[in-house]
C-alpha positions, -999 to +999 in steps of 0.1 A: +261-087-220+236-100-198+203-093-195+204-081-158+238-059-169+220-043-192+187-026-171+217-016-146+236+002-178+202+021-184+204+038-156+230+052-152+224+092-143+217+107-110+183+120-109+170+150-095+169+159-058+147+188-054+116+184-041+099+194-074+119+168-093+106+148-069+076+150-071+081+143-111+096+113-101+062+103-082+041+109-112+064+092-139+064+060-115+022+062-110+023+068-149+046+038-157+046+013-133+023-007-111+031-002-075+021+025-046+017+052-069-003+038-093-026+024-068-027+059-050-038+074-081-063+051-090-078+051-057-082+086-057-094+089-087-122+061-078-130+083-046-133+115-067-159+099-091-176+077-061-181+110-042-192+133-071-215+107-086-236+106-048-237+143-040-253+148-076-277+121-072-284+133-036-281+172-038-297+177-077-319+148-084-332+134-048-333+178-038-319+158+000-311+182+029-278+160+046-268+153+010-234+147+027-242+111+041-244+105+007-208+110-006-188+098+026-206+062+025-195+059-010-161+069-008-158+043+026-170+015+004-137+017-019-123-016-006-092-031-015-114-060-031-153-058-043-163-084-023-152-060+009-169-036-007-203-053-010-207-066+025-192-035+039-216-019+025-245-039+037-234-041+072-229-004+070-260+002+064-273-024+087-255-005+114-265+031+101-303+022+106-301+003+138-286+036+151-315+058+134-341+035+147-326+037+182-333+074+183-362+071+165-377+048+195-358+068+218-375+101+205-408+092+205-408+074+238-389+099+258-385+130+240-352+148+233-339+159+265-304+151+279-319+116+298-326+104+261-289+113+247-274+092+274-296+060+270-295+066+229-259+067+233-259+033+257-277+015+235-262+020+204-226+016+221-242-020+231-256-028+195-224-014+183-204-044+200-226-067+179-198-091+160-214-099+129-213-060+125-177-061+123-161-027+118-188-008+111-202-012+145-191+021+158-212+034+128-243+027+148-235+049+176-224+075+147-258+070+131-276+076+159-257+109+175-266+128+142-299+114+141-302+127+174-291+160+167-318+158+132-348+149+152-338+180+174-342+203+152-370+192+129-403+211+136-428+186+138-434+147+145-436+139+104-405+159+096-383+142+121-397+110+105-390+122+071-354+132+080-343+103+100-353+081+069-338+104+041-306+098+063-308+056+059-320+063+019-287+089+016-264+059+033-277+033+008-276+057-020-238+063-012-228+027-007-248+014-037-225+043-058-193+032-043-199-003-045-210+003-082-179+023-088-154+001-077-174-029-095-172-009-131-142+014-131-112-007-124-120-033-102-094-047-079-087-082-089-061-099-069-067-133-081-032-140-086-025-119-053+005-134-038+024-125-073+009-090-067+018-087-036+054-096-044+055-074-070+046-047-059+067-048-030+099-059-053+090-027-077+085-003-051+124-014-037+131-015-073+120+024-076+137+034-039+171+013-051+174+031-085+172+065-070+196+055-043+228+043-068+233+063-093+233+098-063+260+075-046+279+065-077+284+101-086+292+115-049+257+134-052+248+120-019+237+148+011+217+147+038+184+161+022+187+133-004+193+106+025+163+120+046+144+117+016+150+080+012+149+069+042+110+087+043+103+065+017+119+033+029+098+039+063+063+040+037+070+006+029+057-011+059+019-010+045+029-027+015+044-060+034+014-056+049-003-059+016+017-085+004+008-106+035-025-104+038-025-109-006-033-151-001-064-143+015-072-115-012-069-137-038-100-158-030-119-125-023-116-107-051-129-135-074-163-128-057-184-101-077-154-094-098-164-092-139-128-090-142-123-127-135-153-138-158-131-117-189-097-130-180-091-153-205-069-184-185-082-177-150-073-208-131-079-222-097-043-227-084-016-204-073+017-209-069+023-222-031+061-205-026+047-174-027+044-165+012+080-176+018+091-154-009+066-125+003+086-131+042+117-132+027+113-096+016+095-080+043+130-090+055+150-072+026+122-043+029+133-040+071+174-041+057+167-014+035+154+006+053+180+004+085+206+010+056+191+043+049+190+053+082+224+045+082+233+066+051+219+097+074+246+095+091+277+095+067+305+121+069+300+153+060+334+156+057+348+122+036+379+111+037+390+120+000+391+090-027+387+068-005+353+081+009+345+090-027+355+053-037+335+035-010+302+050-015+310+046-057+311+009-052+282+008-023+264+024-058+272-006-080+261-025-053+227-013-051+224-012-090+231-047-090+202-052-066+183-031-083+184-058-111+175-085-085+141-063-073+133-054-110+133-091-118+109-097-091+088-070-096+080-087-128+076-123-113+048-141-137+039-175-122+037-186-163+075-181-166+088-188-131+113-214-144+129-190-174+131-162-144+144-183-113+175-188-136+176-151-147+174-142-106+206-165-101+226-149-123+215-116-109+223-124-074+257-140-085+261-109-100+249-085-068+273-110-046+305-102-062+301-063-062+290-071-019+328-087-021+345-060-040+329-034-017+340-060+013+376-059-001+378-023-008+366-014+028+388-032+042+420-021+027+409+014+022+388+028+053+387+027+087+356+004+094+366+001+132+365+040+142+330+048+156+327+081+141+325+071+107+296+050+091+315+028+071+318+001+093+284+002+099+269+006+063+297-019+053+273-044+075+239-030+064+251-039+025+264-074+037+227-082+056+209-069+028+229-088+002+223-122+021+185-114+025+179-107-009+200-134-022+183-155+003+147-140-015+162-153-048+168-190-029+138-198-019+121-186-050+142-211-066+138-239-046+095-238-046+100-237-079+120-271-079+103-287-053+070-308-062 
């Protein structure tokens, strides 16, 4: 038995539809695997221990009135790689004083009336255009509104100066927290990011997929279940995006990162197919997806064995893919050759359950009537078959190529 037979033959039960089974499902996948879940909960977890960390410092030890500006800077410097999170952080706090010192100029000069509001709010809408400020320009204008509103209500011409700079000291408190956090407690290393990005992609399919068959194989399929999937198919658009922008990541997150200084065989090169592979399925990622929008719409009805038959094959279909996303969702750029041979004989495999679900249809349903899905679904397995089997191509041929 092969090796791609045999993760198909381990799943073989329909899991659990309800919504608390569901949500089960969520937790064993951020538990045991390494894709959205897992990254949700570790972000999360990082935001919780960023934000808690700079309201103690600020609220307990630094006794700070707005001891909020404190937490929210930390948890916005949680960046996808430390080096994002550093010079976030110092243009944030760049912009966070310019808009302080605005009203603080502002203030003085003209007092607070409605006049001063206006041209605070002009200039710190001009600053906040600056480019080198990035993002965080509109933090300048942010800055200076509740500066505004602090020098308002302070009693006297030292307390408003006090405030206004307890507000830039509780922004660099919070980014120096967040920045610290994301540094010590997990830091995001994507130094091998294109692999990452391809597998997590290829694991969150895999996850999606292996829900999918085994509910089809056994006629479990209804239209909660369908709605359900095709949710989830919808949340995978942020993850191409992920994958795409992973290239760029990886030279990133070697900046700052004591992660790469540990690794023991860091090296300097990457393997150059990934992109094509990461395109290739952001197209199997779109098929799946119009396939379970397509599912929404099977007969409530059936059509007996031969309904029942149909979706039990459009099952081993699935599984079979299943094997091919699982496969990918381990890719390791050390053992690319041992796995682009492991990924043929997956797709080989995938390929002749597409034909005996081509040949069934045919002889079995009515694929031309408009009313009924098959046709249509019938199409959606064929596209998604050629663009995974296409994924599997042109892993294989970067591989061979030079």
């Amino acid at each position: 038995m092969s090796e791609h037979t045999g993760m198909r033959q381990r799943r073989t039960e329909a899991p659990e539809q309800g919504r608390a089974a569901r949500l089960r499902q969520w937790l064993g996948r951020a538990l045991t695997g390494n894709g959205h879940e897992r990254h949700t909960v570790v972000f999360i977890g990082k935001s919780t221990l960023a934000a808690t960390a700079a309201w103690a410092v600020a609220y307990y030890v630094l006794k700070a009135e707005s001891a909020a500006f404190a937490p929210f800077s930390a948890v916005l410097m949680l960046r996808v790689t430390v080096y994002q999170s550093v010079w976030h952080s110092l243009r944030y706090v760049v912009a966070v004083a310019a808009g302080v010192a605005v009203q603080l100029v502002f203030g003085f000069l003209f007092g607070t009336g409605l006049a001063t509001f206006a041209l605070v709010a002009a200039t710190a809408a001009t600053i906040g255009r600056w480019r080198r400020l990035g993002a965080e320009g509109a933090q300048v204008g942010t800055a200076a509104f509740f500066a505004f509103s602090t020098y308002v209500s302070a009693a006297s011409g030292l307390e408003r100066l006090s405030q206004l700079g307890e507000i830039i000291e509780l922004v660099a408190l919070g980014c120096g927290i967040g920045v610290l956090v994301n540094v010590l407690v997990l830091p995001p290393l994507r130094y091998r990011s294109a692999e990452y990005g391809v597998q997590v992609l290829a694991r969150s399919l895999c996850d999606l997929m292996s829900d999918m068959y085994p509910a089809l194989r056994q006629g479990e399929l209804d239209e909660d279940s369908a709605a359900h999937w095709r949710d989830r198919a919808s949340r995978l658009g942020p993850l191409v995006t992920q994958a795409q922008s992973s290239v760029d990541l990886a030279r990133e997150s070697s900046f700052y990162n004591p992660r790469r200084i540990l690794r023991r065989h860091a090296r300097d090169h990457a393997f150059a197919g990934y992109q094509a592979v990461i395109d290739a399925l952001e197209r199997v990622t779109y098929q799946v997806g119009s396939m379970t929008r397509s599912l929404t719409q099977y007969p409530k009805d059936g059509d007996g064995p031969e309904h029942a038959g149909f979706f039990r094959r459009y099952g081993d279909l699935l599984a079979a893919l299943t094997d091919v996303t699982q496969l990918l969702g381990d890719l390791d750029e050390d053992r690319l050759d041992e796995q682009t041979t492991q990924l043929r004989a997956a797709a080989e495999d995938a390929r002749e359950h597409c034909r005996r679900l081509a040949e069934y249809a045919q002889d079995s349903l009515p694929l031309a009537d408009p009313s009924r899905p098959y046709g249509v679904l019938l199409a959606e397995a064929t596209r998604l078959m050629e663009e995974a089997e296409y994924t599997c191509d042109v892993l294989r041929r970067t591989v061979a190529s030079p």
